[in-house]
C-alpha positions as CSV (number, residue, x, y, z in Angstrom):
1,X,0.0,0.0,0.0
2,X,2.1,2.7,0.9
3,X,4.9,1.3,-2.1
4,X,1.7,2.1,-4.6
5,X,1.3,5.5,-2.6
6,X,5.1,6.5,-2.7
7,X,5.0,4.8,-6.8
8,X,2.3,6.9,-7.9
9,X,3.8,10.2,-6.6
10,X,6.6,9.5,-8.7
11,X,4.9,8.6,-11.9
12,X,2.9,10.6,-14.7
13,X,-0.2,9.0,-15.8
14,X,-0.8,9.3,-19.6
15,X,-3.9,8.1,-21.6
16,X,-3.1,8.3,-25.5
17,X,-5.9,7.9,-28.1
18,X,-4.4,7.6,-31.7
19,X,-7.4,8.5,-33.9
20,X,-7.7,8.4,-37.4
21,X,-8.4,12.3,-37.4
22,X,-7.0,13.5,-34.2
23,X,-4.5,12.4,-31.0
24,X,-5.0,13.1,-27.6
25,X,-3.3,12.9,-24.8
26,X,-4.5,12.8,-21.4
27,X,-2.6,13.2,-18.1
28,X,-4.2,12.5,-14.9
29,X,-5.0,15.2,-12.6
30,X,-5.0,17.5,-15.4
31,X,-7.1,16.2,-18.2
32,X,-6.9,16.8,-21.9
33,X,-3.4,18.2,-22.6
34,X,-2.8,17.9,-25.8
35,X,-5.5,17.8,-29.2
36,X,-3.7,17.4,-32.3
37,X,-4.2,16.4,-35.6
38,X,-2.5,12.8,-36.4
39,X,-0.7,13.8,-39.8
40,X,3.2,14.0,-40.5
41,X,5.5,15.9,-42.9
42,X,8.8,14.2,-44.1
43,X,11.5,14.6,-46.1
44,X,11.7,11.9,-48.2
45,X,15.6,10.8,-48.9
46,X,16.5,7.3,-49.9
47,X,13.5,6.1,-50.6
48,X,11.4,6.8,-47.6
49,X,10.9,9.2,-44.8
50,X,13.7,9.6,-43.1
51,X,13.1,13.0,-41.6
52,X,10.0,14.9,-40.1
53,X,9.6,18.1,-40.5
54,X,6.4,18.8,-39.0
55,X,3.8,17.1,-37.1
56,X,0.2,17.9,-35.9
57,X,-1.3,21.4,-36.9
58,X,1.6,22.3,-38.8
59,X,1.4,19.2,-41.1
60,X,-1.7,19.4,-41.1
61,X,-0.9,22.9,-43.1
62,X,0.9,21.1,-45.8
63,X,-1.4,18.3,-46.7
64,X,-1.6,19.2,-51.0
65,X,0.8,21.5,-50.9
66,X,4.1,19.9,-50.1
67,X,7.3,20.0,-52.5
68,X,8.1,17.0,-54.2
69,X,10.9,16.3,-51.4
70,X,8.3,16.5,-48.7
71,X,5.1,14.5,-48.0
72,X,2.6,14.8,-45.6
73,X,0.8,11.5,-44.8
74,X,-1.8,10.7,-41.7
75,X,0.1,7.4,-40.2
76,X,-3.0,6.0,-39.3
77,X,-6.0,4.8,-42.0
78,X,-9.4,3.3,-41.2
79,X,-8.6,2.8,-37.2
80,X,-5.3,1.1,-37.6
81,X,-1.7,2.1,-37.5
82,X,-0.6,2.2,-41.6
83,X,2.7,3.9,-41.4
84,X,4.3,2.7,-37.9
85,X,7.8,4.7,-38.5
86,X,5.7,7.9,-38.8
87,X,2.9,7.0,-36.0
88,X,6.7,6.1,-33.8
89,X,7.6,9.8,-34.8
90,X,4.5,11.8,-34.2
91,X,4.6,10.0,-30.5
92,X,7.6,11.4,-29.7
93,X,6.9,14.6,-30.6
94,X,3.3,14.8,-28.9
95,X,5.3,13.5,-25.3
């Protein structure tokens, strides 16, 4: 009991929901903390994305109107993850 007590102080509590649309993030204690758009921008170099260049709102920007170099994809299609190496990406920038 008090090992749970003195655990929990020390831990942040996150709830993420990867939606086809949207992401959110939810912390305990403090609710909805982040609401963003689930699309990524990338440079494309060798034959994939291999660097992002924006994420959330801002890629959400360049959907149709992106370079040739750069696309801007939404990593997840019809409820399921479809691009994981973008999905990994847009993770670590929403934490």
């Amino acid at each position: 009991m008090l090992f749970e007590w003195l655990f929990g102080m020390f831990s942040n509590d996150l709830a993420i929901d990867l939606g086809t649309a949207n992401t959110l993030v939810y912390a305990r204690d403090k609710g909805i903390v982040l609401s963003e758009p689930a699309v990524v921008a990338g440079k494309l170099e060798h034959g994939g994305v291999n660097r992002v260049v924006a994420v959330g709102s801002e890629a959400k920007k360049m959907l149709g109107r992106t370079p040739e170099h750069i696309v801007a994809i939404r990593p997840l299609k019809d409820g399921v993850i479809a691009d994981f190496e973008a999905t990994e990406a847009m993770l670590k920038y929403f934490i």
